[in-house]
N, C-alpha and C positions, 0 to 999 in steps of 0.2 A: 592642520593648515589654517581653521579657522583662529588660531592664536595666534598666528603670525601676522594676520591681516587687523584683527583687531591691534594689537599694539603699533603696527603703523599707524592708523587713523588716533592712537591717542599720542604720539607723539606729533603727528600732526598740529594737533587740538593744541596740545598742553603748554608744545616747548617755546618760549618767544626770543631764543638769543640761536644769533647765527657765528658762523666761522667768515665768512667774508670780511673784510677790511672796513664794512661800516658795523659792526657787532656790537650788540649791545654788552658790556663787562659788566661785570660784579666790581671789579678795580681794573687797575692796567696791566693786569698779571693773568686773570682768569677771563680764559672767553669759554661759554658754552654754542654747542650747535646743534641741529638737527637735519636727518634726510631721510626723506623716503619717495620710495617707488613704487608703485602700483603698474603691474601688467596685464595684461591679454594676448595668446599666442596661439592661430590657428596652425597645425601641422595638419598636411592635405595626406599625410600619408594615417594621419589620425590615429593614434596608438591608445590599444582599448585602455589601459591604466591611466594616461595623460601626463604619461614618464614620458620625455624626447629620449636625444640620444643622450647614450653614455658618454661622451665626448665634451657633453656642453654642461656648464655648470652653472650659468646664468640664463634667467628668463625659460627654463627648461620644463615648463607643464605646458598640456596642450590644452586649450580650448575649457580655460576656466580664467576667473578673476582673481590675481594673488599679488601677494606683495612680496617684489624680488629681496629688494634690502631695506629695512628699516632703520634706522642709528642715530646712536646719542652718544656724544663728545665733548669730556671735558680738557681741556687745555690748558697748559701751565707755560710761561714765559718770559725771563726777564733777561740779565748778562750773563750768564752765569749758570741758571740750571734752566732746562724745557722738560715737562712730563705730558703723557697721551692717554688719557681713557678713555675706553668707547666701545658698549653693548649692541650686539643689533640680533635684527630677526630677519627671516624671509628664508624666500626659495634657497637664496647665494650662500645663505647658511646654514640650511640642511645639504644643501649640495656639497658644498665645499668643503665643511669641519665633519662630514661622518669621519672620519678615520680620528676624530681626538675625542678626549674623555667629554663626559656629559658636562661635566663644572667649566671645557674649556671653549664649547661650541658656539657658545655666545658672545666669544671677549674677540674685537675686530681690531682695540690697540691697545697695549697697556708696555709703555716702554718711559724712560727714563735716561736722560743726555744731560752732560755737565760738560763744561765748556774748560779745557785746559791749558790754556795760553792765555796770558794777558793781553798780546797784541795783537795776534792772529785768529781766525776765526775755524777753531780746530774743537772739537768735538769729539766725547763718547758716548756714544747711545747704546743700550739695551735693553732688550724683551721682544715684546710682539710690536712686530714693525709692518708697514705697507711694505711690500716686495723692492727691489732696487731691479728689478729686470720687465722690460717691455714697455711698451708706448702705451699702453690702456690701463685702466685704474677697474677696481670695482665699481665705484662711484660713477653711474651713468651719465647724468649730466656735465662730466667735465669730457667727454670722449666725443670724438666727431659723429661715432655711428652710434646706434639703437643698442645693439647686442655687441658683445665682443667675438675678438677674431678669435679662430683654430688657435693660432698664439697663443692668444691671452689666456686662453681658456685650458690650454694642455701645459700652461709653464706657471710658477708662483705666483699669486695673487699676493699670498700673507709670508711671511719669514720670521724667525724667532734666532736673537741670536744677541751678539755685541758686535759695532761697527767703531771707526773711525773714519772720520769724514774733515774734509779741509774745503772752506769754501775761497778762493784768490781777493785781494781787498776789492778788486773792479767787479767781482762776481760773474766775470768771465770762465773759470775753473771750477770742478767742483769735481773730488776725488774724495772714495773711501773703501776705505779693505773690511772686511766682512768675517766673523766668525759664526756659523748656523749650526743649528741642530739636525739640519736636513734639508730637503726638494719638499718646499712649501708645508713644512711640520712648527708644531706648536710641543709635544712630546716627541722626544725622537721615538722610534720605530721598536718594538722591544725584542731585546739580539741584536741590534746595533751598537755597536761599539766607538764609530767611524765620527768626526769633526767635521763639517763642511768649511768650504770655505768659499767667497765669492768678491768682484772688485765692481766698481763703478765711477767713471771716467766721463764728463758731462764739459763741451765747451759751447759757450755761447759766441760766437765775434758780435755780434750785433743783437739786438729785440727783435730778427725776422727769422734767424737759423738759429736751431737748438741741435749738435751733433752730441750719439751717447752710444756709448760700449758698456755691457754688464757681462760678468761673468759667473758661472759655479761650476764649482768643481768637489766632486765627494763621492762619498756613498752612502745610497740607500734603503740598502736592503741588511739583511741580518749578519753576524760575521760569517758566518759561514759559505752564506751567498753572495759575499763582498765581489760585488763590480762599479769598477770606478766609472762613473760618469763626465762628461766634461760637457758645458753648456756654454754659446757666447751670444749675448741680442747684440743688435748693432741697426741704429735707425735715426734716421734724420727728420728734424721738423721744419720747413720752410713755409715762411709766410708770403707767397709769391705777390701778391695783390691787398690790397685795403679788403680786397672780398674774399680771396683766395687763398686756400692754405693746402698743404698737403704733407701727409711723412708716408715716406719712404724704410719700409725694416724689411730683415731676414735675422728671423732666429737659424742656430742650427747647432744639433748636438751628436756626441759618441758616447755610450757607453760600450764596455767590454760583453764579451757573448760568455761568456765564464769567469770565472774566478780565476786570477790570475794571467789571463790571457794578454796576447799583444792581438787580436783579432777585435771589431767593433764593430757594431750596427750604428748605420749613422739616420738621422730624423734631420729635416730642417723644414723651413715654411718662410716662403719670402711673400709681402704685403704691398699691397700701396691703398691709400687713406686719401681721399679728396673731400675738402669742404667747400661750399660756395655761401657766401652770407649774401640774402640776395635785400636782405634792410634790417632793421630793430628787432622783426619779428619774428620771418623767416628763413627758414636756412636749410640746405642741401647737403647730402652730403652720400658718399661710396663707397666701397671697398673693394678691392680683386686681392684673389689669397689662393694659395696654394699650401698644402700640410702633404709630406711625404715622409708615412714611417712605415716601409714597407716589412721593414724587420717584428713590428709591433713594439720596440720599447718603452712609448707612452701611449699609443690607441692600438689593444688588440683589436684582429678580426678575422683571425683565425681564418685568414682566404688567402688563395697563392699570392696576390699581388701588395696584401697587407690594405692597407689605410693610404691612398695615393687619392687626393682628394681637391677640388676647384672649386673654389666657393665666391658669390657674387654677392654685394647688398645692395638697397638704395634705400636713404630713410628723408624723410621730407617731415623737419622742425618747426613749431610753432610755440614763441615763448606768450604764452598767457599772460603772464606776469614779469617783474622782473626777479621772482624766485621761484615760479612757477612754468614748468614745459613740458608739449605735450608733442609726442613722438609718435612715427608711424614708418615702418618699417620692413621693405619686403626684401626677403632673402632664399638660395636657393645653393643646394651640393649638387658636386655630379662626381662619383667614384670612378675606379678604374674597376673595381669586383662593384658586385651586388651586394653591399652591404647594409641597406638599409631595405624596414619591415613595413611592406599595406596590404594588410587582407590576409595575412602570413603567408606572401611570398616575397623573395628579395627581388630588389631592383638599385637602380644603380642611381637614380638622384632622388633628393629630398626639396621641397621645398614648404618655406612656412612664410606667415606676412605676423608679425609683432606691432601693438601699441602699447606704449607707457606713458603715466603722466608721474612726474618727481616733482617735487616739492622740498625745501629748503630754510631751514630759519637758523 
């Protein structure tokens, strides 16, 4: 762990070109950028390893100093072709990439889009891409809260695959159909045989409401154990106030109980997000969330009632800088079973308080 922490602080140190719209280029073509995030996370249920749970893949050590994600990005963009590189470290990356090979656990983008219409703003992209499903990113500082929701955290973060995408001349539209290798895989699965596939459906009417539908549909498991899945996010982002913002989502999915089957376990998890900017500096913000997979198809818990789960935040921001912010963040579950461990006995709610400080160039 202590390597992880280290190379944040030297990309801190080292890197001086950002990905925002004042970025320093090398030309008009190449922009580089950096982020990182440094956390602290007390769990009151205090687990002797300082592993959370298995459900959460971010900010997930207890009661130590680490760095969630560290990253460096370079950027390629003109009329014609766009490319993405970008290495990181942290917690988010040992959490996330155990299941890919060791040469691939560190690569966060490396994808490649050439643009094929003269007049229209039509695109193919492939490789390792940010996910096309959910309201939250990896990337802490662009998300309203501290940690991510049950959503974000049990559905794709990364995708690997080829797309087509269409953006409308008013950039009102924004549609593209999806080829993957799987439910957030970099290698497919080995015994997988199966294509994924997925859409995403993005309007805007104005700069205060963002409406967006994602989908996947495949399978993830070996041929043998081929159960088709079917996945749809659907969540809205309104800007109600100069202060005020809020989105509104419900993932919800089926997969088959068998191979072959017409029978399905269904999962879903409806959200609401509230921010309040209350100046320059300061800013508010919440979440109320629900995750119900009583079936277990994405959180075992091997208890009658499965994973039936309420979850609260409240995180209260302060930007330092203006590429500098420092978060704090209390948050709390309450189960329908005793699923979670203090003292080694179960009980039925968790709760922890998070700080981060990210950093940005």
């Amino acid at each position: 762990m202590k390597k992880y922490i280290i190379v944040g602080i030297m990309l801190g140190i080292f890197l001086p070109k950002a990905q925002s719209s004042d970025s320093l280029k090398t030309n008009h073509k190449f922009t580089f950028s950096a982020y990182a995030e440094l956390f602290y996370t007390y769990d009151f249920d205090e687990p002797g390893n300082h592993l959370r749970q298995n459900f959460l893949y971010s900010y997930n050590r207890h009661n130590e100093v680490n760095l969630n994600l560290g990253l460096v990005k370079a950027a390629y963009q003109d009329e014609n072709l766009r490319a993405n590189f970008a290495l990181m470290a942290g917690a988010y990356a040992q959490d996330n990439m155990a299941a890919e090979q060791n040469g691939l656990q560190y690569v966060n983008e490396a994808n490649i889009g050439i643009k094929i219409s003269k007049t229209k703003n039509l695109w193919i992209d492939a490789g390792i891409m940010p996910s096309h499903i959910g309201w939250e990113s990896a990337i802490g500082k662009d998300n309203y809260n501290l940690t991510r929701s049950l959503a974000a955290e049990n559905s794709p973060y990364f995708e690997t695959g080829a797309k087509i995408s269409y953006t409308s001349d008013n950039g009102k539209w924004f549609l593209s159909a999806l080829l993957l290798n799987g439910w957030q895989r970099i290698a497919k699965t080995e015994g997988n045989q199966s294509m994924s596939f997925g859409h995403q459906l993005t309007y805007k009417p104005n700069d205060k409401i963002t409406l967006n539908s994602s989908s996947f549909i495949g399978n993830d498991k070996t041929k043998e154990e081929k159960r088709m899945r079917y996945f749809h996010d659907l969540y809205g982002t309104f800007q109600l106030t100069d202060r005020f913002s809020t989105i509104v989502g419900l993932d919800i999915g089926a997969e088959q109980k068998l191979k072959g089957s017409d029978q399905y376990n269904i999962w879903y998890s409806p959200n609401v997000l509230m921010k309040y900017q209350l100046d320059s500096r300061w800013a508010l913000a919440g979440r109320l969330e629900y995750y119900d997979d009583k079936n277990g198809v994405i959180i075992s818990t091997k208890t009658p009632n499965g994973f039936q789960t309420f979850g609260y935040s409240f995180n209260v921001d302060y930007a330092v800088m203006k590429n500098v912010v420092f978060r704090t963040e209390a948050r709390g579950f309450t189960s329908k079973d005793a699923i979670f461990v203090k003292n080694d006995q179960m009980k039925q709610g968790n709760f922890f308080i998070t700080t981060s400080l990210a950093a940005w160039f």
